[in-house]
C-alpha positions, -999 to +999 in steps of 0.1 A: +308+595-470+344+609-472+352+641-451+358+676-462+390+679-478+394+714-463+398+734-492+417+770-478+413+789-514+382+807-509+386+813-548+376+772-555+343+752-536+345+722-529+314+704-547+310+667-542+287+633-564+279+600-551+267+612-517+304+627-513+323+600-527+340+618-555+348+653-552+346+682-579+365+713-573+353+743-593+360+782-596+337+805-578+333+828-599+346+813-637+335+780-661+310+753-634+292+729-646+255+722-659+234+692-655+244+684-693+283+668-682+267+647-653+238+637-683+264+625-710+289+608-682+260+583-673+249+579-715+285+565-719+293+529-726+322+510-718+339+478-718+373+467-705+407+485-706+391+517-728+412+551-733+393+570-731+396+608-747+375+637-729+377+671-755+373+700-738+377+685-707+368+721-684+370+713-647+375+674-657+340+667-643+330+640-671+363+623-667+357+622-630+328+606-630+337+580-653+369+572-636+345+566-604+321+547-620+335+524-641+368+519-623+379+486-640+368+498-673+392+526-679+431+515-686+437+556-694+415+589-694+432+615-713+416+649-704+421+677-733+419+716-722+425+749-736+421+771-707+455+767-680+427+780-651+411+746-656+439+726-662+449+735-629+413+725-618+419+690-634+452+687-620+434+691-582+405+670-587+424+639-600+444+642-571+419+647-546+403+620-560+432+596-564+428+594-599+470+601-612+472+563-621+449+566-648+443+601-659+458+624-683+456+661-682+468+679-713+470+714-718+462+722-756+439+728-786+417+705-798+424+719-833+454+709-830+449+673-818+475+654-837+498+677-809+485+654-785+469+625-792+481+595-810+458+593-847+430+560-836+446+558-797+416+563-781+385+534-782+360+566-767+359+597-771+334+623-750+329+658-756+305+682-741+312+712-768+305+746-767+265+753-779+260+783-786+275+804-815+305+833-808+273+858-810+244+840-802+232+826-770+234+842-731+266+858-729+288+848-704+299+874-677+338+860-677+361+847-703+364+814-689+330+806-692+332+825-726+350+797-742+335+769-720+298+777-732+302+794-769+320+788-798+352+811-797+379+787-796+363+758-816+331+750-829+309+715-838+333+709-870+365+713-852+350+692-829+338+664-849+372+664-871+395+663-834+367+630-827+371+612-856+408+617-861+416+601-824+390+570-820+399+535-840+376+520-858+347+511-846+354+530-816+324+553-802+321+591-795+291+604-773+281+640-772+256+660-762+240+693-776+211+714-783+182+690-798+173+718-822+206+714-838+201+672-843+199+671-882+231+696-883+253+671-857+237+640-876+247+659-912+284+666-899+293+634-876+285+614-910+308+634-929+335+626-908+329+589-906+309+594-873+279+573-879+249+578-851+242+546-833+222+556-804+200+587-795+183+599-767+162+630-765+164+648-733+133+674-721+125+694-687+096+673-680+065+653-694+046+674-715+032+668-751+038+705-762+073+705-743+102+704-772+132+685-759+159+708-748+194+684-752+202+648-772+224+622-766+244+604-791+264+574-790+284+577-825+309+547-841+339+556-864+328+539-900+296+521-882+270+500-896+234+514-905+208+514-880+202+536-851+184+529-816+164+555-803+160+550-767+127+562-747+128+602-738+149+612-707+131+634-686+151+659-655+121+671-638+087+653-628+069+683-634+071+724-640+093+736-611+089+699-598+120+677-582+144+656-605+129+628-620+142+590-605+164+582-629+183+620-627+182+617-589+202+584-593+228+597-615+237+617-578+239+589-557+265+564-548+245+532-560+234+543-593+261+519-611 
């Protein structure tokens, strides 16, 4: 287990995954991450010398943990951010992590992607997006988290278009979002050439009158028909229970 890096900016905490192995700076009081990030990281699929595009990268957290798990899979991570608060965040963590080899941090707009990113560079793409429409939803008490959790600088279109525009073909985005919003992602990730490969519904815990809460989706730039639909991913073994197994592995160090 590595040591405290002894962080002196009482503005930042110092949040670790993998029993301490990789490190996850985040702002006290602005944008930190959900379970949904660590959920999506471990849904991904990779192969050998990917670049690999996160959109809307926050605090870098999905880019971290794919950069620690699958360490001879990724040639390049290029992480995408609006926000220059978490940019700077980014900037730490792959430091502290040793990660400047192979990641990216760009500072930009995901509308705007061409800016950035080469037209079909990228064999994957991840994206956690913003859920929740500019007026619907929990509002957030900070700006930051504003534009993290709800649609005020981009919403699912902008993202699907900013997707579809970086991966080759054949190449795969993964997302995850609200599972009573499925037939509108489905609907809009097929319009852009985005055609759904894999799905996975996520709930709280086993129960038959329990709706699932997230989805997983594997997508492929101008795929094939046919979709898998894996078994149902559980977090909690019960109401108020502990994490399930298979989330309790997604913490620790020998879970890849």
């Amino acid at each position: 287990m590595r040591k405290s890096i002894g962080l002196t900016d009482t503005e930042i905490t110092e949040d670790t995954l993998f029993d301490g192995q990789l490190y996850c700076l985040q702002h006290r009081h602005g944008y930190r991450f959900s379970i949904d990030p660590v959920l999506l990281a471990h849904f991904v699929r990779l192969g050998t010398a990917e670049r690999v595009l996160d959109l809307g990268a926050g605090c870098g957290v999905i880019g971290l943990i794919l950069l620690h798990r699958h360490v001879e899979s990724i040639k390049e991570l290029i992480a995408l951010e609006l926000q220059k608060g978490l940019v700077r965040l980014i900037h730490k963590n792959s430091r502290v992590n040793h990660f400047n080899d192979r990641m990216r941090i760009v500072e930009g707009d995901l509308r705007e992607i061409k800016k950035y990113v080469e037209p079909e560079s990228c064999s994957a793409v991840v994206c956690n997006p913003p859920f929740y429409q500019e007026d619907s939803g929990r509002r957030s008490s900070d700006r930051e988290s504003e534009i993290a959790r709800h649609q005020v600088a981009c919403d699912l279109d902008d993202v699907l278009i900013a997707a579809a525009v970086s991966v080759k073909n054949r190449g795969k985005v993964y997302l995850i979002y609200p599972a009573e919003s499925l037939g509108i992602l489905l609907g809009r990730a097929a319009n852009s050439q985005l055609i759904p490969k894999r799905l996975q519904l996520v709930y709280s815990y086993p129960d038959e009158s329990m709706a699932a809460k997230v989805f997983l989706l594997e997508a492929v730039k101008n795929g094939g028909a046919g979709m898998e639909v894996l078994p149902p991913l559980y977090i909690y073994e019960c109401k108020n229970g502990p994490y399930t197994q298979p989330l309790q592995a997604f913490y620790r160090s020998n879970s890849f």
